[in-house]
C-alpha positions as a printed NumPy array, in Angstrom:
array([[ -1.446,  -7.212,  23.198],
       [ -3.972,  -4.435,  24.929],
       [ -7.079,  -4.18 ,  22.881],
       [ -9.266,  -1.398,  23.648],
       [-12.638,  -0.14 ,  21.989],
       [-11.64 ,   3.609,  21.714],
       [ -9.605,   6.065,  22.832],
       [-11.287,   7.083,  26.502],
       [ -8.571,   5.024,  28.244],
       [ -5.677,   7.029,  26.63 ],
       [ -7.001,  10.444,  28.018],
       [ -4.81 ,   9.542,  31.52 ],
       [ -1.989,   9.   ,  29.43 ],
       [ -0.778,  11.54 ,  27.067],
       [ -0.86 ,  15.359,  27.109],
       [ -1.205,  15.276,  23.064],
       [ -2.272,  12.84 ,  20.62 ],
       [ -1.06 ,  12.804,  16.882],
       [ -3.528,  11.289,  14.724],
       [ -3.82 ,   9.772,  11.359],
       [ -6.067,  11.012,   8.402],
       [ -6.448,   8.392,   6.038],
       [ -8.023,   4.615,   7.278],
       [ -8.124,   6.458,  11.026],
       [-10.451,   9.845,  10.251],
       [-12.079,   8.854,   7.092],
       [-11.591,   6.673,   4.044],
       [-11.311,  10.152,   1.625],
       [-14.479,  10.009,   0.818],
       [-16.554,   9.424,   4.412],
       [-16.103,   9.688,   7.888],
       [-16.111,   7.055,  10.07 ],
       [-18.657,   6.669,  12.679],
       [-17.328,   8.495,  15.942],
       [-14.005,   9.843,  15.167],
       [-15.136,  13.736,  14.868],
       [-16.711,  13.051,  18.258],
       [-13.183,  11.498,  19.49 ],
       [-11.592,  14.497,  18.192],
       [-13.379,  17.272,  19.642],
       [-13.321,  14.54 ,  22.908],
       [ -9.727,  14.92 ,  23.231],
       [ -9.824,  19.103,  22.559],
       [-12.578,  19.222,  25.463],
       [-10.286,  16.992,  27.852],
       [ -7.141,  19.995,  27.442],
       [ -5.346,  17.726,  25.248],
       [ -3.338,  18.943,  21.914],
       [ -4.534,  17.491,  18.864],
       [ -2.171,  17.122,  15.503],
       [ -3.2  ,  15.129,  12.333],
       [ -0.589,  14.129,  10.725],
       [ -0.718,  12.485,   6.916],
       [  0.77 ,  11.222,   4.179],
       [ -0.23 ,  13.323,   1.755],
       [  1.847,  15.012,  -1.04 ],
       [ -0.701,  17.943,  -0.712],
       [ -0.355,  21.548,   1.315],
       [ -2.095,  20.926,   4.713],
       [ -4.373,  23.841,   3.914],
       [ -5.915,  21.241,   1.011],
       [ -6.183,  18.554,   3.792],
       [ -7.653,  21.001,   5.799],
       [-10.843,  22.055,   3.228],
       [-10.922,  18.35 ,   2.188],
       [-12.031,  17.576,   5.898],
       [-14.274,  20.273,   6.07 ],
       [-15.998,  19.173,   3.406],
       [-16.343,  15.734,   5.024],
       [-17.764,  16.517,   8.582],
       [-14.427,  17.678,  10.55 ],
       [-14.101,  21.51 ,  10.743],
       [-11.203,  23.345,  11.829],
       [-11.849,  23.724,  15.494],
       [-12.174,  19.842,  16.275],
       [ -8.136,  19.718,  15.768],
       [ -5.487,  21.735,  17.124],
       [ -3.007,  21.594,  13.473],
       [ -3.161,  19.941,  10.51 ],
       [  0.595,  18.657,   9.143],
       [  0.711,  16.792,   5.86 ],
       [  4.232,  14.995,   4.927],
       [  3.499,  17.087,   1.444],
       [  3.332,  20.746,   3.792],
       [  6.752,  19.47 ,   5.167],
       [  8.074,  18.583,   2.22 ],
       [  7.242,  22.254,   0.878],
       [  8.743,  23.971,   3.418],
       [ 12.312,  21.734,   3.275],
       [ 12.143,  22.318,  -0.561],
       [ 11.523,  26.166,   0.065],
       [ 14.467,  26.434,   2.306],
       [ 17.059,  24.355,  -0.085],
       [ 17.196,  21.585,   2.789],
       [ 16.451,  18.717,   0.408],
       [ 19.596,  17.557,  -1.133],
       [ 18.467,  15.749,  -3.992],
       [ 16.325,  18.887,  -5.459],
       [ 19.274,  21.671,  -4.696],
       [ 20.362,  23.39 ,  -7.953],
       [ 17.181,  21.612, -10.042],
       [ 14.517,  23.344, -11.393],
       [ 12.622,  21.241, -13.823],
       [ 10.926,  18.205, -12.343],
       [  8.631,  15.505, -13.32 ],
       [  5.249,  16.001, -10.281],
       [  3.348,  12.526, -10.248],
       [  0.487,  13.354,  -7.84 ],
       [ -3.417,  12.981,  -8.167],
       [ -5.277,  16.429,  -8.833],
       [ -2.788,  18.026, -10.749],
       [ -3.56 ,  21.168,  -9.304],
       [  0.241,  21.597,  -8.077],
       [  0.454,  23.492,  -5.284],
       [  3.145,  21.758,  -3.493],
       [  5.923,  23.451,  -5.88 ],
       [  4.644,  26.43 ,  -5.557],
       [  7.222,  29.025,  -4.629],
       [  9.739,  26.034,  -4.018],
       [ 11.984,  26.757,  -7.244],
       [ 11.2  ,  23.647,  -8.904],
       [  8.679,  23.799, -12.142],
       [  6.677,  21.037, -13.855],
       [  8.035,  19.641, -16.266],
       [  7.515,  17.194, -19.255],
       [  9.572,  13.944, -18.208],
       [ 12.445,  14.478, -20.652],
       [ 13.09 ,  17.595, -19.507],
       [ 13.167,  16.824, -16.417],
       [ 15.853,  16.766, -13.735],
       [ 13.915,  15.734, -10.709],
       [ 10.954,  13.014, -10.12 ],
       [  9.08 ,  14.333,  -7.416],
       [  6.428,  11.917,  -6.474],
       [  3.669,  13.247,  -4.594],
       [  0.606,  10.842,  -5.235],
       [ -1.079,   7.977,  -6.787],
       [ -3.352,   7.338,  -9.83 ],
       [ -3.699,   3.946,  -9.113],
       [ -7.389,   3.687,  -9.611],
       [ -6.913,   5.381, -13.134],
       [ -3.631,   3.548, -14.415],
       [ -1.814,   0.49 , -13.683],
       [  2.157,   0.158, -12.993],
       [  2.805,  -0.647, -15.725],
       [  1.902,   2.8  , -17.367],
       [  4.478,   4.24 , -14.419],
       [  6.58 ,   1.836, -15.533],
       [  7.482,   3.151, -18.782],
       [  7.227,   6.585, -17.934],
       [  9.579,   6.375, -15.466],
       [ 11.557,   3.886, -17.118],
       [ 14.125,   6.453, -18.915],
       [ 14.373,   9.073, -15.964],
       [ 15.919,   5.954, -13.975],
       [ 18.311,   5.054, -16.571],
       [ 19.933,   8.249, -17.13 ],
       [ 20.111,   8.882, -13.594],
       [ 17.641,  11.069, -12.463],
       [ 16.798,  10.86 ,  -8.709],
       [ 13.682,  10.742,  -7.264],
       [ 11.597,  12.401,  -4.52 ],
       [  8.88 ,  10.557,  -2.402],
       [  6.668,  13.48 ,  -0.562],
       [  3.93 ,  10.616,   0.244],
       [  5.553,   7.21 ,   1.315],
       [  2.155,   5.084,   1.683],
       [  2.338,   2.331,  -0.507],
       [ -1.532,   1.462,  -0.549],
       [ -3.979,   4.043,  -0.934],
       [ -8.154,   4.257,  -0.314],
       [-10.334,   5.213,  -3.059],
       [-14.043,   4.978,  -3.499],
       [-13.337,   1.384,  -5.308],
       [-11.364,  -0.363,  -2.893],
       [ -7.483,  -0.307,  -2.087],
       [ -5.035,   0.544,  -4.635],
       [ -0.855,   1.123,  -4.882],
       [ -0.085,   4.459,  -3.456],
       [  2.38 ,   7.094,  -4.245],
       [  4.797,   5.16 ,  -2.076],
       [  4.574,   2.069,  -4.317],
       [  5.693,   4.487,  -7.691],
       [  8.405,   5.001,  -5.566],
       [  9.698,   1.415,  -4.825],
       [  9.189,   1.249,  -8.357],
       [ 11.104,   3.789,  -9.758],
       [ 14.172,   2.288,  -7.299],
       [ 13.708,  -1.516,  -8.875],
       [ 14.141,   0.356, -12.201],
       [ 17.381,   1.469, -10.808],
       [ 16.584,   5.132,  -9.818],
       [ 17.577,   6.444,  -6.236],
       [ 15.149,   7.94 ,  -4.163],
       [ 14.551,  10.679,  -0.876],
       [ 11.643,  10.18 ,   1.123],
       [  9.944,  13.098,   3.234],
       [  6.915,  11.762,   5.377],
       [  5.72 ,   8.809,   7.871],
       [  7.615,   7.453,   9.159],
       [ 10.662,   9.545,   8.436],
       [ 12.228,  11.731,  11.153],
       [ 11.783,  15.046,   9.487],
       [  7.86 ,  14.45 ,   9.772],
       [  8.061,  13.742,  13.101],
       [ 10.353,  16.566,  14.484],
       [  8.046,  19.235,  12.338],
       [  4.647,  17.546,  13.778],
       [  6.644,  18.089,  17.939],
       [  7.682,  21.135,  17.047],
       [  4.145,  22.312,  16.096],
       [  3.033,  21.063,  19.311],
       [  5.666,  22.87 ,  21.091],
       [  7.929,  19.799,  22.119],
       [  6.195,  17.703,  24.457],
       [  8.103,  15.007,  25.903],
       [  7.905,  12.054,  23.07 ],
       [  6.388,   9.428,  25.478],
       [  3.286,  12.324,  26.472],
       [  2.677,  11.696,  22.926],
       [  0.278,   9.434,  21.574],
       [  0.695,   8.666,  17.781],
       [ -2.626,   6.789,  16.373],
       [ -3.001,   5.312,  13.067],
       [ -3.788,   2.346,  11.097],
       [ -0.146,   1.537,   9.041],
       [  2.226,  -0.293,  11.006],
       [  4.711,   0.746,   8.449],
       [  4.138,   4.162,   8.657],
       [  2.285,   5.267,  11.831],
       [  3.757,   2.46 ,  14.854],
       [  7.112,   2.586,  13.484],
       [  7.371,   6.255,  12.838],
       [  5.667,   6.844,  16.532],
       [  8.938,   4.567,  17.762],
       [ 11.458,   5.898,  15.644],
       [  9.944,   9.293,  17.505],
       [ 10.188,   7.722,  21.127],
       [  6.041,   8.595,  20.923],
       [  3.412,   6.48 ,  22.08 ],
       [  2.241,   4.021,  19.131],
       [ -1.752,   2.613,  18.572],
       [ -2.651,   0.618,  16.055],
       [ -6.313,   1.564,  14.824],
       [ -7.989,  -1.758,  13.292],
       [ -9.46 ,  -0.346,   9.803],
       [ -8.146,   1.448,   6.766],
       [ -6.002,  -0.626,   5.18 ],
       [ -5.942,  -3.57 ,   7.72 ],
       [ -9.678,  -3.209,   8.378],
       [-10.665,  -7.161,   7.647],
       [ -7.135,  -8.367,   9.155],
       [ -7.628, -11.034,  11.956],
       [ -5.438, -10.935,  14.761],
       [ -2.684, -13.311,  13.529],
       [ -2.287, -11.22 ,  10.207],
       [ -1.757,  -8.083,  12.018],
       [  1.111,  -9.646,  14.302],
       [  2.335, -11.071,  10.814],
       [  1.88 ,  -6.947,   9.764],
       [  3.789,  -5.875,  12.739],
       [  7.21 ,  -8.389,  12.703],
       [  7.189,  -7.363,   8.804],
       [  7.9  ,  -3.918,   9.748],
       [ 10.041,  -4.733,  13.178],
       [  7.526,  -2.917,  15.32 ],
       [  5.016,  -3.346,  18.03 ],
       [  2.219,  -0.897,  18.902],
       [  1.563,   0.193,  22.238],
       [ -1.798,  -1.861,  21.667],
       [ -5.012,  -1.683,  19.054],
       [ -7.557,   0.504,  18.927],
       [-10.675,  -1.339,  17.715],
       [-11.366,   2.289,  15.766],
       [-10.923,   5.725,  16.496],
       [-13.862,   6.607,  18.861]])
């Protein structure tokens, strides 16, 4: 498999590059060395620049959040968060699963909620609820368990579920944790169903070309550090697909990241040794 130290290579390549937040940019609470320099790199070489994440939030929250960590506004082209997608589907009555609801159960981390915001659906306590939209992870704070039995009785009478963040592990300043996409597996082994908007779906994915004007797929290089999510969404897209070595497979040796890879049925273009 290619192994390269950094992105200079890929400049030849691709006319745009779509690029991870989380484990790729920054661990959510630092940037890593280089990657605001690889970013305004690629802007300086012509090239169109999307980030594209997992989170449940509005992109404009992604957005401030990186500005307050090093990476202002003009080092990117767009910012598209699987939450910002999510928002809009909601908005337009596109999601099945929420049409005709109103009162919903919203798991997520701030508890600011912003992504329901003008989507007709209301926070809710869970037994009134009608919907369980699932939009991040307090994994650092409470254990499974706890989302266990909360969730418990909305699965057995039948009320489905909504994943707007599908990562199943998530970086905080303690170490990795389960992530919003873990609540969801969850709430499916208690026997609830579940719709998932976000890497690496194909609603994501056709929003993130579209915002980059619909360059042909294989112009497009998709970076990130989830083979789950980034490689196989970037092939489910027909996009290029690089595998950055940190975030959540930063100490992974060679053989465990193949082992990573046939888990998920994918195979990345090649690995980044970081975003640089």
């Amino acid at each position: 498999m290619i192994r390269l130290p950094g992105i200079a290579t890929l400049l030849p390549r691709y006319d745009a590059f779509i690029v991870d937040q989380y484990g790729t940019l920054h661990d959510g609470t630092a940037l890593y060395p280089g990657a605001e320099a690889a970013l305004r790199r690629l802007r300086a070489a012509g090239k169109r620049v999307l980030l594209l994440s997992n989170s449940g939030k509005r992109s404009s929250d992604n957005v401030r959040r990186m500005a307050r960590l090093g990476i202002a506004p003009d080092a990117y082209e767009t910012c598209l968060t699987s939450g910002e997608v999510a928002w809009h589907l909601l908005a337009q009555g596109r999601i099945e699963v929420a049409r005709g609801r109103r009162r919903c159960l919203l798991l997520e981390r701030d508890g600011d909620g912003t992504v329901l915001h003008g989507t007709g659906l209301a926070a809710s306590p869970a037994e009134q609820a009608e919907l369980v939209v699932i939009a991040g992870s307090e994994g650092d704070r409470r254990g499974l368990a706890n989302y266990a039995e909360l969730l418990a009785p909305l699965a057995r009478a039948g009320v489905p579920g909504l994943c707007i963040n599908p990562d199943r592990t998530m970086l905080t300043p303690s170490g990795p944790t389960f992530g919003a996409g873990r609540i969801a597996e969850l709430y499916q082994t208690l026997g609830g169903s579940m719709a998932w908007v976000g890497k690496p779906y194909d609603a994501v994915y056709a929003a993130a070309l579209a915002a980059l004007d619909h360059p042909p797929p294989a112009r497009v290089a998709c970076i990130g550090d989830s083979a789950e999510h980034d490689i196989a969404g970037a092939r489910g897209a027909g996009c290029g697909a690089w595998l950055v070595h940190g975030g959540i497979i930063a100490g992974a040796d060679a053989q465990a990241i193949a082992a990573e890879c046939r888990r998920f049925g994918v195979a990345p273009d090649g690995i980044l040794d970081a975003f640089t």
